[in-house]
Every structure is written in structure tokens, then in C-alpha cells.
C-alpha positions as CSV (number, residue, x, y, z in Angstrom):
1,X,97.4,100.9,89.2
2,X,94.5,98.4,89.2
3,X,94.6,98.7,85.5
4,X,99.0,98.1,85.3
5,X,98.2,94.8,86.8
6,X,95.2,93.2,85.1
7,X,97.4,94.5,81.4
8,X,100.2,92.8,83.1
9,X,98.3,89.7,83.3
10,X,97.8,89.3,79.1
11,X,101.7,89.9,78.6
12,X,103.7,87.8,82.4
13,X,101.6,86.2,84.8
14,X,104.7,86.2,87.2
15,X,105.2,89.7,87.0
16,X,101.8,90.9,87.5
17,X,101.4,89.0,90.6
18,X,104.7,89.9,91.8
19,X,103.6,93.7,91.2
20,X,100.0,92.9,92.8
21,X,102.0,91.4,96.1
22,X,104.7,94.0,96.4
23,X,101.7,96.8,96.3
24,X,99.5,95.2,99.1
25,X,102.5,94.5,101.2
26,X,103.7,97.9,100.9
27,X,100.3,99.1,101.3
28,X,99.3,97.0,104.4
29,X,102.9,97.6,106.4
30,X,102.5,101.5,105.7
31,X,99.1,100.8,107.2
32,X,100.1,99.3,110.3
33,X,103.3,101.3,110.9
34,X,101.4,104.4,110.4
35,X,98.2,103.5,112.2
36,X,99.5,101.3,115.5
37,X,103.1,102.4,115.7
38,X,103.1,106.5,114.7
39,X,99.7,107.3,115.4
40,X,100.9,110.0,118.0
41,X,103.0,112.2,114.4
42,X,101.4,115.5,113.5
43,X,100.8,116.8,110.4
44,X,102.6,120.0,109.5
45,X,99.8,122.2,109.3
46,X,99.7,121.7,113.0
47,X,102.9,123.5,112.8
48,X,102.2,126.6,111.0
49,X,101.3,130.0,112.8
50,X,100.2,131.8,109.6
51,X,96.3,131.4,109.0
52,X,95.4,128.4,106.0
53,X,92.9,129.4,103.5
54,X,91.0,126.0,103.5
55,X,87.4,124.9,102.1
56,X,84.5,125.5,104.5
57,X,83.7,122.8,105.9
58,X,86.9,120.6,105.0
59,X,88.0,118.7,108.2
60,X,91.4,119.2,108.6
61,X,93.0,115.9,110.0
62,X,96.0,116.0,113.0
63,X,97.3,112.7,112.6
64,X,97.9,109.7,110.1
65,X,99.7,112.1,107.7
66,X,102.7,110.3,106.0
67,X,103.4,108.2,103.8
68,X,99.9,108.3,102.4
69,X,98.2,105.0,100.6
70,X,99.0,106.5,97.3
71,X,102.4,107.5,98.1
72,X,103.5,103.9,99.6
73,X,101.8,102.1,96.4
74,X,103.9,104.6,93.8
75,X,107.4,104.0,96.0
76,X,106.3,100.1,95.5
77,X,105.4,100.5,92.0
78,X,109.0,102.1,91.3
């Protein structure tokens, strides 16, 4: 994405920074909604009953599952 922005920059200033700002709002209000406001949402694997095959030693995490960075950065990119 980092990449999109600084190509953007040779062709329209004005639209490589508005790209750049709509990411890093997007990015930093997912953040905050996700970390201060819904920090008590599971994640669904909390909710299945059948046994996961996961990765030894992988740490399945509980909380702080949607929208993800990368997720919130490709709704802002569209």
C-alpha cells in the first residue's frame, strides 16, 4: 500500500496524500473502536465446539478480532 502512495506521489500530489490520510484515519479509528470501545467481542473460534487443528505453539487470541488493520486499510483503499 506503502508503495500505491509514494507511485502516487510522481503522477498527483493531491491524491496521494488524500489516499495516505484516508488510510491512517481509517486505520487509527478501527484502532480505537476496536481496542477501547469493543474490547469485550470474541472471536469465533471461541465459538466452535469441534476441535481446531492449529500450529503447536500458535497462541490463539480471544479478543481484538475484527475488522483487522489490513482489512480497514483495503475498505479505505476502495
Amino acid at each position: 500500500i506503502y508503495l500505491l502512495i509514494s507511485i502516487l506521489f510522481f503522477f498527483n500530489i493531491r491524491v496521494a496524500l488524500s489516499t495516505a490520510l484516508a488510510l491512517l484515519l481509517t486505520s487509527a479509528i478501527v484502532q480505537i473502536l476496536k481496542h477501547w470501545f469493543f474490547y469485550d467481542i470474541v472471536r469465533p473460534t471461541l465459538h466452535i465446539t469441534e476441535p481446531l487443528y492449529t500450529i503447536p505453539g500458535l497462541e490463539i487470541h480471544k479478543y481484538h478480532s475484527f475488522p483487522s488493520g489490513h482489512t480497514a486499510q483495503a475498505f479505505a483503499l476502495a
